[in-house]
Structure formats: structure tokens, C-alpha cells
N, C-alpha and C positions, 0 to 999 in steps of 0.2 A: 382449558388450554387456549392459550390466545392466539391467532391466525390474520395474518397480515396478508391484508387485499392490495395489490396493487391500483392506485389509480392515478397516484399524482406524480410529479415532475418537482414540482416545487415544495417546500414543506413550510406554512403559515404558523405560526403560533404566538398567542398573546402570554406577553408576562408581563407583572406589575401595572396592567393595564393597558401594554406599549404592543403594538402588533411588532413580531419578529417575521423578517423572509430568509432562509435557508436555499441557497442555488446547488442543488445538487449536483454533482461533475459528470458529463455525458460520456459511457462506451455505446460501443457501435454495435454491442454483441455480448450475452453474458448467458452462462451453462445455468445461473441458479438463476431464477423466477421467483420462486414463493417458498417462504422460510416459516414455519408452524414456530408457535411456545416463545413468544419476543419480545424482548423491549427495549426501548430506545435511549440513545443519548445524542445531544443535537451540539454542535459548536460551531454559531454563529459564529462570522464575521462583522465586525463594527467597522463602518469605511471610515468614519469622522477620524476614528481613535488610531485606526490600522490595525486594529487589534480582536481579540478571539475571547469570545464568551463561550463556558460549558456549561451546559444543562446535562444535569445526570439523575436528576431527582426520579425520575420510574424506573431507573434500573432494577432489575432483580436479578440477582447471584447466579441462581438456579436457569436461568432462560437464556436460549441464543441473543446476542446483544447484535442490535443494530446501531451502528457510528454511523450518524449522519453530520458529514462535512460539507462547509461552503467551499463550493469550488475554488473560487478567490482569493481564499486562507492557502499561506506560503507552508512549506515543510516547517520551517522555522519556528513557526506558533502551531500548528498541527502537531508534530511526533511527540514532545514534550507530553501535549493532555492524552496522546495515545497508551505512552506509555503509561502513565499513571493511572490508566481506566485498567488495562491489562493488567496491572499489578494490586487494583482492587479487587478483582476476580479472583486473582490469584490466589491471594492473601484472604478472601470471605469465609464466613467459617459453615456457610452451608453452598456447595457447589452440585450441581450437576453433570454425571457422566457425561461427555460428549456433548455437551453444551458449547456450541462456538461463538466467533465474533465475526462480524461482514460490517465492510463499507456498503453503505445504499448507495445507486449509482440510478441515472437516468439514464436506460435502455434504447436510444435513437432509434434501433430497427424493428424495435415491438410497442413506440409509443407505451413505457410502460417501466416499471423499476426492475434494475437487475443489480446481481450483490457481487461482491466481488470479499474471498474468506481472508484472512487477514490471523484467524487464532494462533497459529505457530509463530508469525512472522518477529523477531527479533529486532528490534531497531538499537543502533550502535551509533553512536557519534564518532567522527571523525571518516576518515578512508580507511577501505579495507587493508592498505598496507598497513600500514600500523597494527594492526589487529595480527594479519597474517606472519608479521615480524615476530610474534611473543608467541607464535604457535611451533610444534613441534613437527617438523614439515615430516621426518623420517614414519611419523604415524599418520601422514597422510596419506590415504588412498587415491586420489584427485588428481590430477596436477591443478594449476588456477590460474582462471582467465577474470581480470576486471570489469566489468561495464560500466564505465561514471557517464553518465549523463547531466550537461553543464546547461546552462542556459542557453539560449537563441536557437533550443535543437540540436547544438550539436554534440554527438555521442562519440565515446573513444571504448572501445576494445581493447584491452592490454594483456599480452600471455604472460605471465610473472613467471619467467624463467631467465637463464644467462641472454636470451635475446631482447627480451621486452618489447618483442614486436607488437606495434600499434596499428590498428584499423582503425582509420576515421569514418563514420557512418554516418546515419541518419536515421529518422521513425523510419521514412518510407522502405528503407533498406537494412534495416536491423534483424532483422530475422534471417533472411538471406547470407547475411556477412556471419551471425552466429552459425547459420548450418556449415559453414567451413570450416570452424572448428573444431565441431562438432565429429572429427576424426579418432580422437583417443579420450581417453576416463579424464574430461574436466567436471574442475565444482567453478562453475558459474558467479560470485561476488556481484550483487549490485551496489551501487555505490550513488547517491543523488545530492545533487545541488539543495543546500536548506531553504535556496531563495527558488526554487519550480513554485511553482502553483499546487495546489492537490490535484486541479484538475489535467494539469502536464504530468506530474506521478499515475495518479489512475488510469489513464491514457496509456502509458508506457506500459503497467501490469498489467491494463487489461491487453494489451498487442501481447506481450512475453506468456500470457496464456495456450498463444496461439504456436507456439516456440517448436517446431518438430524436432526434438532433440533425441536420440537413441543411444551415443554413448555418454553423454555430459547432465548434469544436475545443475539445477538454479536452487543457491542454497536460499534456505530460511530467512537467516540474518543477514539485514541488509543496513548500508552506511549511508549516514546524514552527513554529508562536510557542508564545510564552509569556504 
């Protein structure tokens, strides 16, 4: 069984001769530490090109998978090789029970790796409206509130009902502005800019971990726009 030591921050690795560096995306705080039975996939950023190399060659079917992304790397070239790694798993013809998938993340307050799980999470292009339009609202249990998060920080809250009342937020106050909602059965919709950073995405899920929600859900599936 293979067991993953935490130690580093950055992740170095030579191919075709060439040293590759991997900038892993910093939370501030993370519940998982150390994941047993693992193996990795790495996807460089190339700045020259702007563009994203995957390495997948150690994967194994059977083992928790560690995504290691460059912080640097947009949604845009990120979700695309997410999804396709998710769907090699899927599709493998030997799996293991309860076998998951975690983003590596660089732990700020423990000097030291934390993961952040990712195996359910659905990734959807477009905005959740469009999604929610082709769905059968009368079998919804929920009601639904939006979260799109755009560039420069700024975030909007939207109730998708006859009001479409809008809260304009912020990181610092997103949590706070969700526990007002936080009044009757919502499903939560995330919704992300394809041009964030991974490391602005991680950020945001690792904060939305910390989410005191008692009657609302933050669903699975979340939306990539543009």
C-alpha cells in the first residue's frame, strides 16, 4: 500500500530530461492531511505557451488519485483534463470501492499538504440557468439560489425565483451573506468564471467548506461559463 508523506509545497519533476515546477494552490486550512493507497497526476502549466501539460502516466484505477494543479492554470484549460481524468476512472475496467479523487493543495497553516475531495463534483459548462431551465422544477425539493463568481472578486448571489433578488458579495463576506439565506430548503448552484485561476477556485472551495448551512445544500454539480 502506498502512503503519502507530506513534505513539500512545490512539486519538482524531470521529464524528457527537462526539470518541470508545479506551484500548488495555497488554503489556509484543510480537514484531510494524509491520504493512504495513492497516485498521482500532475498538470503543468507552460507560461511560454499559456498553456497545460498532463502527466497521468502513474495512475492506477484501483488507488485514491491525487490532481496535482498549477495554481496559474485558468478553469479554462483545467476542467476540460478534469473531466477526462474523472471519466478514465469511471470507464477503467478494474476500480476500487471507495477509491477517491483530491486536489493537492498547499496547507499555509500547517506548512505542509492538504487535499481538498473533488470525486462526486460534476463539472457542467455553461451557467446553472440553462441547466436549471431543462430541469423539472415540480420534482424539485430545493428552492435555488446561484453563486457565479466573476473575476476581480466579485461574487453575486441570485434566488431564482419570481424576484431574482441579487446580493453582491465578496470572499471576505460570502459566507455570512449565504447564512441569510440560509432560511428555507435551498440547493445551492455554483457557478465559476472559466478565466479564475485554479488557485482563486480553490480558495473559494476551500472557504465554502467552512459554509454553516443547516437548512440549504451546496449541490455537486457545478458551472464553468464564460
Amino acid at each position: 500500500m502506498k502512503h503519502l508523506f507530506i513534505f513539500f509545497i512545490a512539486i519538482s519533476i524531470f521529464s524528457c530530461g527537462h526539470e518541470k515546477i508545479l506551484q500548488l494552490p495555497e488554503i489556509n486550512h484543510s480537514e484531510i492531511t494524509e491520504i493512504d493507497d495513492i497516485s498521482a497526476a500532475y498538470l503543468f502549466y507552460d507560461a511560454e505557451k499559456d498553456s497545460i501539460e498532463l502527466n497521468r502516466k502513474n495512475l492506477i484505477s484501483t488507488t485514491n488519485w491525487l490532481v496535482n494543479v498549477d495554481k496559474r492554470l485558468t478553469l479554462k484549460l483545467v476542467i476540460p483534463q478534469i473531466k477526462f481524468l474523472q471519466n478514465k476512472k469511471k470507464n477503467a475496467s478494474h476500480i476500487k470501492e471507495g477509491a477517491k479523487n483530491y486536489y493537492t493543495c498547499n496547507d499555509t497553516s500547517r506548512k505542509n499538504l492538504g487535499f481538498i475531495e473533488f470525486t462526486e463534483t460534476i463539472y457542467q459548462d455553461g451557467p446553472s440557468g440553462i441547466y436549471l431551465s431543462k430541469q423539472d422544477n415540480s420534482k424539485l425539493a430545493y428552492n435555488t439560489v446561484s453563486v457565479r463568481f466573476n473575476k476581480n472578486e466579485a461574487i453575486s448571489i441570485i434566488r431564482i425565483d419570481s424576484s431574482m433578488a441579487t446580493t453582491q458579495t465578496n470572499k471576505a463576506h460570502l459566507l455570512s451573506d449565504l447564512k441569510k439565506h440560509d432560511i428555507t430548503k435551498n440547493m445551492i448552484y455554483l457557478n465559476f468564471d472559466e478565466n479564475l485561476s485554479f488557485q482563486e477556485y480553490i480558495s473559494y472551495k476551500s472557504l465554502l467548506e467552512n459554509a454553516d448551512l443547516k437548512e440549504s445544500k451546496i449541490s455537486n454539480t457545478e458551472f464553468i461559463f464564460n
